[in-house]
gemmi code that builds the backbone of each chain (N, CA, C; Angstrom):
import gemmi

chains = {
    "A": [
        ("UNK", (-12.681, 83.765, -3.683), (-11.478, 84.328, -3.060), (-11.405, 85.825, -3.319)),
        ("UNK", (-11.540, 86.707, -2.358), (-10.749, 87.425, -2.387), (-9.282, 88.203, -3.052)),
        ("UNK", (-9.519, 88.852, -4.141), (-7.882, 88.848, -4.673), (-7.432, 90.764, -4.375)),
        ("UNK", (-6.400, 90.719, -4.111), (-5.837, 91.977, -3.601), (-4.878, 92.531, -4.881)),
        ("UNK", (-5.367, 93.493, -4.988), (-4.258, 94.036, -5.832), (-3.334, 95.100, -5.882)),
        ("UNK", (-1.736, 95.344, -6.068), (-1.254, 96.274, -5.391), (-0.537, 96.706, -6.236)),
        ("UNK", (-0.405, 98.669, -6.382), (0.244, 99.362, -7.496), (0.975, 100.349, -6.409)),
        ("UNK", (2.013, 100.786, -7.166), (2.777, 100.191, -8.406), (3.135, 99.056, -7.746)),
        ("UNK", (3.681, 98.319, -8.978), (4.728, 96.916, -8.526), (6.191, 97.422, -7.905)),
        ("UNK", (6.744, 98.909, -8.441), (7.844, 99.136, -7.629), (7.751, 100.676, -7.947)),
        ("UNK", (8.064, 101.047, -6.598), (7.686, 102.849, -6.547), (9.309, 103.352, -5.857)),
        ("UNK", (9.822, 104.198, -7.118), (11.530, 104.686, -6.806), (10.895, 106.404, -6.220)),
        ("UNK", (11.158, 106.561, -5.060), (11.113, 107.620, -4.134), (12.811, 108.597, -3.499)),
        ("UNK", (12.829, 109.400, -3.630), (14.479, 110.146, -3.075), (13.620, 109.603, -1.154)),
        ("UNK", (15.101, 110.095, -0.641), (14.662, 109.857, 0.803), (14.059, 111.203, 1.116)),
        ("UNK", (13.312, 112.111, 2.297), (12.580, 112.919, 2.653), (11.504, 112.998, 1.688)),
        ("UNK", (11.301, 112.402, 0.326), (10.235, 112.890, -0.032), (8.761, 111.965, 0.541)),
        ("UNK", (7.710, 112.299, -0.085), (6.365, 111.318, 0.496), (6.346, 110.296, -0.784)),
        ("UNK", (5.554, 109.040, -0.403), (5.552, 107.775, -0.924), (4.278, 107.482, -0.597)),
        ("UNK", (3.480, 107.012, -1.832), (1.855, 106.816, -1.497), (2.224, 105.375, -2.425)),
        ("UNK", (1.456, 104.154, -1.683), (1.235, 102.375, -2.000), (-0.394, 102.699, -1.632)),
        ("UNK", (-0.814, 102.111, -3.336), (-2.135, 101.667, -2.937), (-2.481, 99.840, -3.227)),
        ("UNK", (-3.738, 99.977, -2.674), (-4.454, 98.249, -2.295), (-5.640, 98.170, -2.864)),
        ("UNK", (-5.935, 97.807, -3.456), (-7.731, 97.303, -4.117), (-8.057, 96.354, -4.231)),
        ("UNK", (-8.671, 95.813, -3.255), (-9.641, 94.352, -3.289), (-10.964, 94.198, -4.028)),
        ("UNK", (-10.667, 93.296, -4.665), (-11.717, 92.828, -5.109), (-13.404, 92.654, -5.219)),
        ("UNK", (-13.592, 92.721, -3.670), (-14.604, 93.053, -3.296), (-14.943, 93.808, -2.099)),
        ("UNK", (-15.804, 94.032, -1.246), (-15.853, 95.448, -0.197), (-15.319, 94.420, 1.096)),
        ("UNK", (-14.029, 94.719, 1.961), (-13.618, 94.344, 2.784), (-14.069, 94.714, 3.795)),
        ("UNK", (-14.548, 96.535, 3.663), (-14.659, 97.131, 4.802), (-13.201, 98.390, 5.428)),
        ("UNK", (-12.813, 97.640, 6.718), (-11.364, 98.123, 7.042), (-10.529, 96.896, 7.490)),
        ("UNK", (-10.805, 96.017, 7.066), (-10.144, 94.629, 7.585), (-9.081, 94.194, 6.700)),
        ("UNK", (-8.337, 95.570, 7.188), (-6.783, 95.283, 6.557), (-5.813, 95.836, 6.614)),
        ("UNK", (-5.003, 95.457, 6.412), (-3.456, 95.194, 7.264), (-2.147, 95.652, 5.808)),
        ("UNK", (-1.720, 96.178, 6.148), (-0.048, 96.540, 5.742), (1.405, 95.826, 6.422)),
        ("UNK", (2.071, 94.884, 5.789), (3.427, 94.389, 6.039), (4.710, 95.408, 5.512)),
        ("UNK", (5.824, 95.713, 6.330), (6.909, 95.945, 5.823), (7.593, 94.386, 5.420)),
        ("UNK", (8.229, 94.288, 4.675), (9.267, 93.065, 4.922), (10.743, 93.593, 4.086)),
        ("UNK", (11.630, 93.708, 5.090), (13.113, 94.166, 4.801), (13.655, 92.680, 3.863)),
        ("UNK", (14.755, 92.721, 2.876), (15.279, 91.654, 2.762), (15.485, 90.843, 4.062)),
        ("UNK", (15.325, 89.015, 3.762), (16.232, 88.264, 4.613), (15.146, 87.947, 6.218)),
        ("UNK", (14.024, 89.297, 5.691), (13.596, 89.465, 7.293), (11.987, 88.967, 6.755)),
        ("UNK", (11.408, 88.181, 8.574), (9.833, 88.122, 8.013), (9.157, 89.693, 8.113)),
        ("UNK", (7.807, 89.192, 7.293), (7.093, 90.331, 7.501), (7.077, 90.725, 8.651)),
        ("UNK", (6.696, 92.457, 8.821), (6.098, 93.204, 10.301), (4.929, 93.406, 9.797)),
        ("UNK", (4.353, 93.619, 11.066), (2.797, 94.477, 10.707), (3.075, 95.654, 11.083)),
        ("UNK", (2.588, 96.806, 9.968), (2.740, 97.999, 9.937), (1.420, 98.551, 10.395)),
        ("UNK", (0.278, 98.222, 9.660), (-0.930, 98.782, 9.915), (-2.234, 97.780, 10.074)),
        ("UNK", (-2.839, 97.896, 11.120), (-4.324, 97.284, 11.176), (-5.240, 98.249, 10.858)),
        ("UNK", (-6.642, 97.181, 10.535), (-7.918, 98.002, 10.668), (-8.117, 99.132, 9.886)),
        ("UNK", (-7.120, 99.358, 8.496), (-6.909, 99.890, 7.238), (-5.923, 100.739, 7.930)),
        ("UNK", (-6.390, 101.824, 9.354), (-5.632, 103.282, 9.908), (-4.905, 102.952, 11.071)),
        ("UNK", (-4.917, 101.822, 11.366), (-4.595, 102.072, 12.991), (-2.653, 101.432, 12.927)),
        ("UNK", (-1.699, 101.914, 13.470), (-0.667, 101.910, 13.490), (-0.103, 101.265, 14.504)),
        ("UNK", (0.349, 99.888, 14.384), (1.116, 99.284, 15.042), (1.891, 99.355, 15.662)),
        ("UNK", (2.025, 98.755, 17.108), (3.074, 99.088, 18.260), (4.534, 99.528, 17.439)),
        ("UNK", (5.079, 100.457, 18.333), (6.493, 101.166, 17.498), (6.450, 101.525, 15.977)),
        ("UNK", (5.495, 101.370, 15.538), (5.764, 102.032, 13.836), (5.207, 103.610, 13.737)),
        ("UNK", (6.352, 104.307, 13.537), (6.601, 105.735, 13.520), (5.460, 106.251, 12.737)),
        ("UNK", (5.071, 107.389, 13.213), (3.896, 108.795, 12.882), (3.894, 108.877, 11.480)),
        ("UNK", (5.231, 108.759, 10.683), (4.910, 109.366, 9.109), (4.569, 108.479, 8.384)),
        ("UNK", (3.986, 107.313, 8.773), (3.414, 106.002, 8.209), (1.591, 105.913, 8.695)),
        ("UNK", (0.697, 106.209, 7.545), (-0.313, 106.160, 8.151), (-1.099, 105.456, 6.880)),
        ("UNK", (-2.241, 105.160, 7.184), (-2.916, 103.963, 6.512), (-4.323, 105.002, 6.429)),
        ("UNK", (-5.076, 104.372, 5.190), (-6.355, 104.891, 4.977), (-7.389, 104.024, 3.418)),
        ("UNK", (-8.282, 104.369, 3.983), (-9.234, 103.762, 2.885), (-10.157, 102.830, 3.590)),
        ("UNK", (-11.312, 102.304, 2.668), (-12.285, 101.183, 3.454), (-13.187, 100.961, 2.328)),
        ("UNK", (-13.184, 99.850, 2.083), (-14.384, 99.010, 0.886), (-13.604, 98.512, 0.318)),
        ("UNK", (-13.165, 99.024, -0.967), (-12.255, 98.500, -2.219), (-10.744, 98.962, -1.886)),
        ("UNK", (-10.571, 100.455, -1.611), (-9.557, 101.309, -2.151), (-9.203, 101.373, -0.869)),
        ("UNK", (-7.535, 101.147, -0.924), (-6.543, 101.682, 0.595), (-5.309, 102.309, 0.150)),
        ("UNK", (-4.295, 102.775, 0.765), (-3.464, 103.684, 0.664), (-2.500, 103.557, 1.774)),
        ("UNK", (-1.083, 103.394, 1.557), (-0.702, 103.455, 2.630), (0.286, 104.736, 2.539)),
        ("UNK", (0.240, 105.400, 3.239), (1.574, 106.754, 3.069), (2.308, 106.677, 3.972)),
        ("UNK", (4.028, 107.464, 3.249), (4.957, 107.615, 4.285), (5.182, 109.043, 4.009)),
        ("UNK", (5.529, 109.521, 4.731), (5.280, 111.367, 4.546), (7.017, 112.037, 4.409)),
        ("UNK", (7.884, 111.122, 4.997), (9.058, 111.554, 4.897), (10.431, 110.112, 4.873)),
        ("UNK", (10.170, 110.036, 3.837), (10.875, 108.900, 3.654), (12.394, 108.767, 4.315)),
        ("UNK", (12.651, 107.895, 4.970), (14.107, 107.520, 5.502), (14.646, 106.330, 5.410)),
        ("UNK", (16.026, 106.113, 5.151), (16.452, 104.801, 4.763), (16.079, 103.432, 4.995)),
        ("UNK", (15.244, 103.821, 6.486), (15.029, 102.101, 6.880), (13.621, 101.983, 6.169)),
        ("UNK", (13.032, 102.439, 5.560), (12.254, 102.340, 4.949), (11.804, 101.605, 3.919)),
        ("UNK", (13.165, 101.610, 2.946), (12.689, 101.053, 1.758), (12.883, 99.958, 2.314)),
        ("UNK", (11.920, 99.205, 1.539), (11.566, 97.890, 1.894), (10.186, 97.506, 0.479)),
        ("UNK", (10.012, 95.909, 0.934), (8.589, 95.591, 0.337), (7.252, 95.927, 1.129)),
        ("UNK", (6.287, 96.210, 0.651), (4.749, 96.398, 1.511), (4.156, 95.516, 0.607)),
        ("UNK", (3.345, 94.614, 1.566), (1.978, 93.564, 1.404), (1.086, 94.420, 2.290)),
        ("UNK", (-0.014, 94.108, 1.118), (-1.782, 94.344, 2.173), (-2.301, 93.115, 2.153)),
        ("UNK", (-3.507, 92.631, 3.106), (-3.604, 91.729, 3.753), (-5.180, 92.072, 3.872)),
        ("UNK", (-6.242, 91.396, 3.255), (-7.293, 90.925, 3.770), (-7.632, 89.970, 4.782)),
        ("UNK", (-8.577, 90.359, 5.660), (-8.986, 89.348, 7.218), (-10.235, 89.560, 6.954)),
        ("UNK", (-11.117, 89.712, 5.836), (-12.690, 89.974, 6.015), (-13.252, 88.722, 5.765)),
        ("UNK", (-12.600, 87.638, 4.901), (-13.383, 86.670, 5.017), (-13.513, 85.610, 6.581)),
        ("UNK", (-14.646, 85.084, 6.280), (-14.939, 83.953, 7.363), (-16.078, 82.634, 7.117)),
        ("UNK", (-15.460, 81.432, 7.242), (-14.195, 81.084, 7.523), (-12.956, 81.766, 6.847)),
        ("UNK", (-11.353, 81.913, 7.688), (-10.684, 82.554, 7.034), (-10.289, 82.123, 5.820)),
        ("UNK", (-9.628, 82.946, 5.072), (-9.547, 82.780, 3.605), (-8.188, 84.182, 3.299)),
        ("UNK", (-7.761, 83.810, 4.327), (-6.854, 85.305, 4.182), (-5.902, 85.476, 2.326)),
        ("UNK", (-5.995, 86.647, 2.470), (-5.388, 86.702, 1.072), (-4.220, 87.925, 0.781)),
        ("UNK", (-3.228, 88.405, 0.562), (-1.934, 89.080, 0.692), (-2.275, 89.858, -0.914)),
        ("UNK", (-1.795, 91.482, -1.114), (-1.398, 91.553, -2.470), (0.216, 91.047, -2.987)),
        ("UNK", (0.298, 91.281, -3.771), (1.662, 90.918, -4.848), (2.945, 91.584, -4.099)),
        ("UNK", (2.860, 92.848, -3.207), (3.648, 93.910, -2.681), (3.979, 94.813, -3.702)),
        ("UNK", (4.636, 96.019, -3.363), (5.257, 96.683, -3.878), (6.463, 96.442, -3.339)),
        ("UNK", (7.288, 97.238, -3.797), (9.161, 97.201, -3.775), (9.074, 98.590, -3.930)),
        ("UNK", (9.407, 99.237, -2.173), (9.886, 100.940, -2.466), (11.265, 100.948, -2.349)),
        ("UNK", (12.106, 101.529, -3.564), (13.429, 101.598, -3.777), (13.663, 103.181, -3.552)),
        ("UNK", (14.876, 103.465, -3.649), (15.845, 104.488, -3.725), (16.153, 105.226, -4.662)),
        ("UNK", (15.243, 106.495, -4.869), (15.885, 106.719, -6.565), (17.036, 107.356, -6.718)),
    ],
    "B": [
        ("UNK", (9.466, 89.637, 25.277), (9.175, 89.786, 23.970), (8.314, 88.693, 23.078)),
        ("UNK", (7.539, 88.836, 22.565), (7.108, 87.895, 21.605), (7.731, 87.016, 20.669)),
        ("UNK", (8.348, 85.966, 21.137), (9.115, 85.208, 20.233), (8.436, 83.745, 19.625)),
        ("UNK", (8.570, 83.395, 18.347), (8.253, 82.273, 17.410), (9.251, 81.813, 16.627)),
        ("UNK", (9.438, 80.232, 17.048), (10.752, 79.511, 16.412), (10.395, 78.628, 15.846)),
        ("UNK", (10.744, 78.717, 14.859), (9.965, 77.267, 13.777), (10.836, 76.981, 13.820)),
        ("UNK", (10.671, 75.469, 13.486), (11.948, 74.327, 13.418), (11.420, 73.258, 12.783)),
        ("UNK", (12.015, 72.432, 12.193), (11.827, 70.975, 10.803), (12.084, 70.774, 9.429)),
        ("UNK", (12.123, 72.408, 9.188), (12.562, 72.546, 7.543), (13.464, 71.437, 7.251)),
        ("UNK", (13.284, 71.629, 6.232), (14.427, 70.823, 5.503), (14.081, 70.382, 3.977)),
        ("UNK", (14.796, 69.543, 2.987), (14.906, 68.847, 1.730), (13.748, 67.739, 1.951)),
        ("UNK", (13.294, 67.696, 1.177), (12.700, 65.974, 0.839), (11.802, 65.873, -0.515)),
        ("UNK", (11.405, 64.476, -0.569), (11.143, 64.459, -1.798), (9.617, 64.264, -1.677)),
        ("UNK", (8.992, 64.273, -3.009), (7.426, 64.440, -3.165), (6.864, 63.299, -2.999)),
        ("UNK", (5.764, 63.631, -2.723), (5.045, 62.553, -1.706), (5.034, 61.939, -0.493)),
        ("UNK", (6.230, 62.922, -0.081), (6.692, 62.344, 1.433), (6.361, 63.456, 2.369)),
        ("UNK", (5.984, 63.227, 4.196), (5.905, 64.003, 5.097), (6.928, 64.569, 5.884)),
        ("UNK", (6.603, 66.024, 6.466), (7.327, 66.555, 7.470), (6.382, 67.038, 8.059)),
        ("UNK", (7.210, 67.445, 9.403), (6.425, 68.210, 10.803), (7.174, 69.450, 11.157)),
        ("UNK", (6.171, 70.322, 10.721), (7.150, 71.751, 10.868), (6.538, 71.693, 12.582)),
        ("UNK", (7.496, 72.571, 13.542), (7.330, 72.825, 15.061), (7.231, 74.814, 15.461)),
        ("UNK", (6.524, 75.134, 15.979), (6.796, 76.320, 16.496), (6.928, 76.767, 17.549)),
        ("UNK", (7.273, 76.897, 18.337), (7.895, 77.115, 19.871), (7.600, 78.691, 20.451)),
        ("UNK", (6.616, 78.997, 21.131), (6.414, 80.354, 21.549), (6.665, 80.529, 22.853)),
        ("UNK", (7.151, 82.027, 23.016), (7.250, 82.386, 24.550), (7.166, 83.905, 24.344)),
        ("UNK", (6.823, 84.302, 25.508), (6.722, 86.116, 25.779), (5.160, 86.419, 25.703)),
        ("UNK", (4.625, 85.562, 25.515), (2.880, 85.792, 25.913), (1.909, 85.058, 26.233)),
        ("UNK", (0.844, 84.563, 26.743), (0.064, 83.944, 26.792), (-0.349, 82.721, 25.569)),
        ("UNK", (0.420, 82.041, 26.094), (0.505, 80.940, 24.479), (-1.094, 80.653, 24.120)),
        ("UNK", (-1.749, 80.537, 25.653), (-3.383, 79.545, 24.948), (-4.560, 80.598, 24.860)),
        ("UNK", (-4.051, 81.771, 25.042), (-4.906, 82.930, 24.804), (-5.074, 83.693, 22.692)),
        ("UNK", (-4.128, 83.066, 22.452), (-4.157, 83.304, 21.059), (-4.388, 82.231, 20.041)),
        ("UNK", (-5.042, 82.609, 19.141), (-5.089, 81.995, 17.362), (-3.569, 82.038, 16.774)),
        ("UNK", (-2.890, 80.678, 16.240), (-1.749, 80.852, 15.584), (-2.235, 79.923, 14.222)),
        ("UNK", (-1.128, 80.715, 13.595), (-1.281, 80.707, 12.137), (-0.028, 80.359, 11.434)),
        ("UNK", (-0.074, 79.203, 10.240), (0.590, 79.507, 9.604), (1.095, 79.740, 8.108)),
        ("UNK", (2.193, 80.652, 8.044), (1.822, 81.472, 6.542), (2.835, 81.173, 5.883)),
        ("UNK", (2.921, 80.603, 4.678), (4.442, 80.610, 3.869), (4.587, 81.553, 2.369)),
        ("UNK", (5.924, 81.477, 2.456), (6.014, 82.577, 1.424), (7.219, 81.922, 0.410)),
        ("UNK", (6.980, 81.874, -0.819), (7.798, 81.471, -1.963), (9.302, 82.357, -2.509)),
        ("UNK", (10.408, 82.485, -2.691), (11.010, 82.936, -3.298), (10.457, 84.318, -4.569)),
        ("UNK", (10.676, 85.322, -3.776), (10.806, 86.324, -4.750), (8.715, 86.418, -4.508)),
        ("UNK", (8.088, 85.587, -4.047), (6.693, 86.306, -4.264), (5.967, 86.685, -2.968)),
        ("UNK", (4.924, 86.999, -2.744), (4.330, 87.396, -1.962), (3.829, 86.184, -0.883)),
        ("UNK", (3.513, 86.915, 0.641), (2.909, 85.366, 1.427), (1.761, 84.438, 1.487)),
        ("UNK", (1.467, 83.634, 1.580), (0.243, 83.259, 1.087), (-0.458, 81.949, 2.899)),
        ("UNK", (-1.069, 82.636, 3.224), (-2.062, 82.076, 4.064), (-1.792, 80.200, 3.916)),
        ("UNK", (-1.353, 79.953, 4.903), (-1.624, 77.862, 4.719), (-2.239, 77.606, 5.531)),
        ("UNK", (-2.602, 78.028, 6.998), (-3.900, 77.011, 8.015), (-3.452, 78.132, 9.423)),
        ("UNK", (-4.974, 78.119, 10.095), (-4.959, 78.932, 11.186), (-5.445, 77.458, 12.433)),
        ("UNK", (-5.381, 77.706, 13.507), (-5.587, 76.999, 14.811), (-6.557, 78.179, 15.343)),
        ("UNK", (-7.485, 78.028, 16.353), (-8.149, 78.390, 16.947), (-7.307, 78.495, 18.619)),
        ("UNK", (-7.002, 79.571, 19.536), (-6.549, 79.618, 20.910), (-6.334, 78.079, 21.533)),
        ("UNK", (-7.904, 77.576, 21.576), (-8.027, 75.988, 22.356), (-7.683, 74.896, 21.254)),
        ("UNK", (-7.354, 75.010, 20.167), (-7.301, 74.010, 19.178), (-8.269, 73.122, 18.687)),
        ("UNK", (-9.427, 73.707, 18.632), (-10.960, 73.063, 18.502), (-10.957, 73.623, 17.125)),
        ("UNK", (-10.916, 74.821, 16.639), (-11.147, 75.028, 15.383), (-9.789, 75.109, 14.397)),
        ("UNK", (-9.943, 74.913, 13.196), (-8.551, 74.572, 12.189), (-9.577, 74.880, 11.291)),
        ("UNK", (-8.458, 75.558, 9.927), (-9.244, 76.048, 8.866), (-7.743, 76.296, 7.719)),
        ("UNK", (-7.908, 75.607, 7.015), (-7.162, 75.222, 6.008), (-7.512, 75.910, 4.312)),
        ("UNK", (-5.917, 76.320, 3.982), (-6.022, 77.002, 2.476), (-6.448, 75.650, 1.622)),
        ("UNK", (-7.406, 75.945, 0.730), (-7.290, 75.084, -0.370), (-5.945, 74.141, -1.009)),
        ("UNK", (-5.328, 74.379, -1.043), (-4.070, 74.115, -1.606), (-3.710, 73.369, -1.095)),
        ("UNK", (-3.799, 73.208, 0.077), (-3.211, 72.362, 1.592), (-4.434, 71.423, 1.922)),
        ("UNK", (-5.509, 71.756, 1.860), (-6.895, 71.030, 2.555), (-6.564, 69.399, 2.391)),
        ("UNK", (-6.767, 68.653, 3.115), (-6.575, 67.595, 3.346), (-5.164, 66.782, 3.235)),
        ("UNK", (-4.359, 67.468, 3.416), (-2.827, 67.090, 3.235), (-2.285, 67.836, 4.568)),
        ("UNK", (-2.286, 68.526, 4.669), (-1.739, 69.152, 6.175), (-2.942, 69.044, 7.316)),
        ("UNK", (-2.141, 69.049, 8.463), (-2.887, 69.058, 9.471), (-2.207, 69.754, 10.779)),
        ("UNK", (-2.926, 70.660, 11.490), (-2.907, 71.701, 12.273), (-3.616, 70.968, 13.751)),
        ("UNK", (-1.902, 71.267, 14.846), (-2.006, 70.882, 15.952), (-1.890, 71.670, 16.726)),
        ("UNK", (-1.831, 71.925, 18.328), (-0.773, 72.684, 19.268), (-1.122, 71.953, 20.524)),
        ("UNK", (0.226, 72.567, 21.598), (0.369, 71.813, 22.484), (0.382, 72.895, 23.688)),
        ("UNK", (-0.679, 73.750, 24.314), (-1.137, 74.391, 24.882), (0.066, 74.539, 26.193)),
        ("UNK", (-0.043, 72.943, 26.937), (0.732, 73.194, 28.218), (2.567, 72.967, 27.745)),
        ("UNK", (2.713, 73.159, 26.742), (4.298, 73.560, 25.629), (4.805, 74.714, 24.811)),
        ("UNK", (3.540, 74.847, 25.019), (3.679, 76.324, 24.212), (3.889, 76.046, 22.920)),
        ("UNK", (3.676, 75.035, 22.139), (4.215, 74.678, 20.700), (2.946, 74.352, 20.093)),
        ("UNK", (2.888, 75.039, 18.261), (2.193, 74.740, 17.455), (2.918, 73.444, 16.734)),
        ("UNK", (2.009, 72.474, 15.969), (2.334, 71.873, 14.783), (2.293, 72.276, 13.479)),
        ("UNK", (2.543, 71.781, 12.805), (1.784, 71.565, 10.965), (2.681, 70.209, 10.126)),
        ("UNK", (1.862, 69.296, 10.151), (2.069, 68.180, 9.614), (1.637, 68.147, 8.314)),
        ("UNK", (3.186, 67.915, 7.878), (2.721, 68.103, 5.876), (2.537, 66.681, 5.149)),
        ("UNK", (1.775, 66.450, 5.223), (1.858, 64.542, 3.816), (1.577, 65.244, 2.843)),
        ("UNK", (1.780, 64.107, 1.791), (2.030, 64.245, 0.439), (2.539, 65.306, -0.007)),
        ("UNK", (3.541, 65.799, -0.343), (4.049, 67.348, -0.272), (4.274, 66.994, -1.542)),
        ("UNK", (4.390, 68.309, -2.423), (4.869, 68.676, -3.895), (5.562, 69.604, -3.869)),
        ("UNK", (6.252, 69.826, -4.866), (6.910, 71.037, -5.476), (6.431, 72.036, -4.946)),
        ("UNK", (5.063, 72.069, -4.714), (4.276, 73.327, -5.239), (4.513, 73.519, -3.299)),
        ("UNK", (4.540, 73.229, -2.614), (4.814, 73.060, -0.976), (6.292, 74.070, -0.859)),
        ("UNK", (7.480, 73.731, -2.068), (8.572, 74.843, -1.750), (8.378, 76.008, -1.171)),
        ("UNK", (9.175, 76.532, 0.335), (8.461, 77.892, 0.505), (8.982, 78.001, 1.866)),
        ("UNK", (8.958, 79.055, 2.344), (9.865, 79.448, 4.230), (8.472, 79.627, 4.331)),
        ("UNK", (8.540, 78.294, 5.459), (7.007, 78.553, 6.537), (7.446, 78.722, 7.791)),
        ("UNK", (6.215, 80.256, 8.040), (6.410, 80.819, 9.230), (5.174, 81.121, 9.924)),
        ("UNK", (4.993, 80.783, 11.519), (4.393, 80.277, 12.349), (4.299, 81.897, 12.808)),
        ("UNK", (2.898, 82.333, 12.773), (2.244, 83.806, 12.948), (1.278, 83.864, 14.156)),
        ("UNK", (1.546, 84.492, 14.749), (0.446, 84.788, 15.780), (-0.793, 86.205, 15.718)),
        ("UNK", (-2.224, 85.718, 15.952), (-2.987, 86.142, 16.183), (-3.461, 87.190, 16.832)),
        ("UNK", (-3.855, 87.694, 17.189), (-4.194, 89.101, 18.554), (-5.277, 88.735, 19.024)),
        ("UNK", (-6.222, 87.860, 18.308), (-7.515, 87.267, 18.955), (-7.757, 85.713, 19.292)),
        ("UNK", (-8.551, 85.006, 19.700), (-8.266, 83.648, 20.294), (-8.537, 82.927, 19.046)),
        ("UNK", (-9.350, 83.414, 18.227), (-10.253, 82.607, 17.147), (-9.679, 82.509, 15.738)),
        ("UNK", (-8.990, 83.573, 15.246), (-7.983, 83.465, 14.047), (-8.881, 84.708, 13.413)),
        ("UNK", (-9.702, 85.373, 13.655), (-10.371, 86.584, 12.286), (-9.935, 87.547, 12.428)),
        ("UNK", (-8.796, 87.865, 12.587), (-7.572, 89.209, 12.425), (-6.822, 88.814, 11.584)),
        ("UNK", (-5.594, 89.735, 11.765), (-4.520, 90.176, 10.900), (-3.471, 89.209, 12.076)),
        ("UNK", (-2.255, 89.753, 11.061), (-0.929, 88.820, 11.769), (-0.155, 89.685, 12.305)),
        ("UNK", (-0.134, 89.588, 13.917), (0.920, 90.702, 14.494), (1.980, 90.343, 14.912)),
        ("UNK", (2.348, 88.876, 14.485), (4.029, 88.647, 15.596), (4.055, 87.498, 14.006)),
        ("UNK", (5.583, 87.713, 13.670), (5.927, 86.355, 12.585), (7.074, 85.926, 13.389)),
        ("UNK", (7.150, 84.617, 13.136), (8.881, 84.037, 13.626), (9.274, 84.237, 12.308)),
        ("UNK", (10.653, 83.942, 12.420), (11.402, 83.925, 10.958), (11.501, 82.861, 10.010)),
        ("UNK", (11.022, 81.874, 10.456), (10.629, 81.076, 9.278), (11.464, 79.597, 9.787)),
        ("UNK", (11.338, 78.606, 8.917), (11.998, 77.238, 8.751), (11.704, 77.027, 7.036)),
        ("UNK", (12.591, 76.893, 6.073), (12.430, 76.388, 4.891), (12.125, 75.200, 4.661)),
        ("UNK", (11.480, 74.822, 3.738), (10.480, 73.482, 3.284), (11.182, 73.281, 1.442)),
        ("UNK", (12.109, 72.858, 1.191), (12.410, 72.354, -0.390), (11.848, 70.910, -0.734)),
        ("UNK", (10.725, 70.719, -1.306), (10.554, 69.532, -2.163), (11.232, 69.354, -3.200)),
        ("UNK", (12.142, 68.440, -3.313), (12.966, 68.183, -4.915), (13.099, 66.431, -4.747)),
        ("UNK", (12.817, 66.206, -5.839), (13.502, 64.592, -6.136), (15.076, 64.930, -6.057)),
    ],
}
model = gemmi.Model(1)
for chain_id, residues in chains.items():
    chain = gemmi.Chain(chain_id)
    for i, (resn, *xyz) in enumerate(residues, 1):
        res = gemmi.Residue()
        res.name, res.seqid = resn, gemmi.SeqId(i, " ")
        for name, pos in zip(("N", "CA", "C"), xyz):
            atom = gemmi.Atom()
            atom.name, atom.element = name, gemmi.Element(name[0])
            atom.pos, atom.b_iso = gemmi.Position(*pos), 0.0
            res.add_atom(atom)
        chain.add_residue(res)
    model.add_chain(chain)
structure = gemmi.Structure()
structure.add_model(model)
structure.setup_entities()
């Protein structure tokens, strides 16, 4: 299995400033992976595919990067609807075997 | 719009079955891989069984392997997931995810909001 791992466990950010979530898998994925927002109460969204590529309607200051082990997801100007939890998401195995990290929790400092 | 409605949640006790339902509309129902993923209180989501577009291929989490079973109903537009023997360890809002490819080896781009599953004596 595949295990994902995600730091910090909770990252306190003011609003306008930038917010960096990283992802490290276990073993070399490649770019076969994915970023969730999930608001309280609400299911996950997909924020990011394919480590960079940005999902229908999810705004410019949200961009994704990395490939093998190490990913990153940044928000460049933080705004309220924001805080939320982020999961990363491995799709490299096959048969699937999909596997989620722990999330982070971006709060409000 | 892309919409997914799970429906069946509910209470029951261990060792016993349910049939979670998912109900899609706003896209090409038999053109996609659906999936479904549950997630525990307070933790992260965790992968339970994908369907293949035509329903020929099924591929099951460990955890689940031979206790659930993965259906759909193409000209309904509705997925299954039939749970036997359920445990504790089954507690969890399962939610019925859709694919972007026919076969299931992507990521998850559409979630419904879930149906809850409580196993308790």
């Amino acid at each position: 299995e595949i295990v994902m791992t995600q730091s910090p466990a909770t990252l306190s950010v003011s609003p306008g400033e930038r917010a960096t979530l990283s992802c490290r898998a276990s073993q070399n994925i490649y770019s076969s992976l994915a970023w969730y927002q999930q608001r309280p109460g609400q299911a996950p969204r997909l924020f990011i595919y394919a480590a960079s590529t940005r999902a229908t309607d999810v705004p410019a200051r949200f961009s994704g990067s990395g490939s093998g082990t190490e990913f990153t997801l940044t928000i460049s100007s933080l705004q309220s609807e924001d805080f939320a939890v982020y999961y990363c998401q491995q799709y490299r195995n096959w048969p699937p075997q999909y596997t989620f990290g722990q999330g982070t929790k971006l709060e409000i400092k | 719009q892309v919409l997914l409605v799970e429906s069946g949640g509910g209470v029951v006790q261990p060792g016993t079955s349910l049939r979670l339902s998912c109900a899609a509309s706003g896209f090409t129902f038999s053109s996609h891989a659906l999936h479904w993923v549950r997630q525990s209180p307070g933790k992260g989501p965790d992968w339970v069984a994908t369907i293949s577009n035509d329903g020929n291929k099924k591929y099951f989490a460990d955890s689940v392997k031979g206790r659930f079973t993965l259906s759909r109903d193409n000209s309904q537009n509705t997925l299954y997931l039939e749970m036997d023997s359920v445990t504790p360890a089954d507690t969890a809002l399962y939610f019925c995810v859709r694919d972007p490819g026919k076969v299931g080896a992507a990521y998850f781009d559409y979630w419904g909001q879930g149906t809850p599953v409580t196993v308790s004596s």
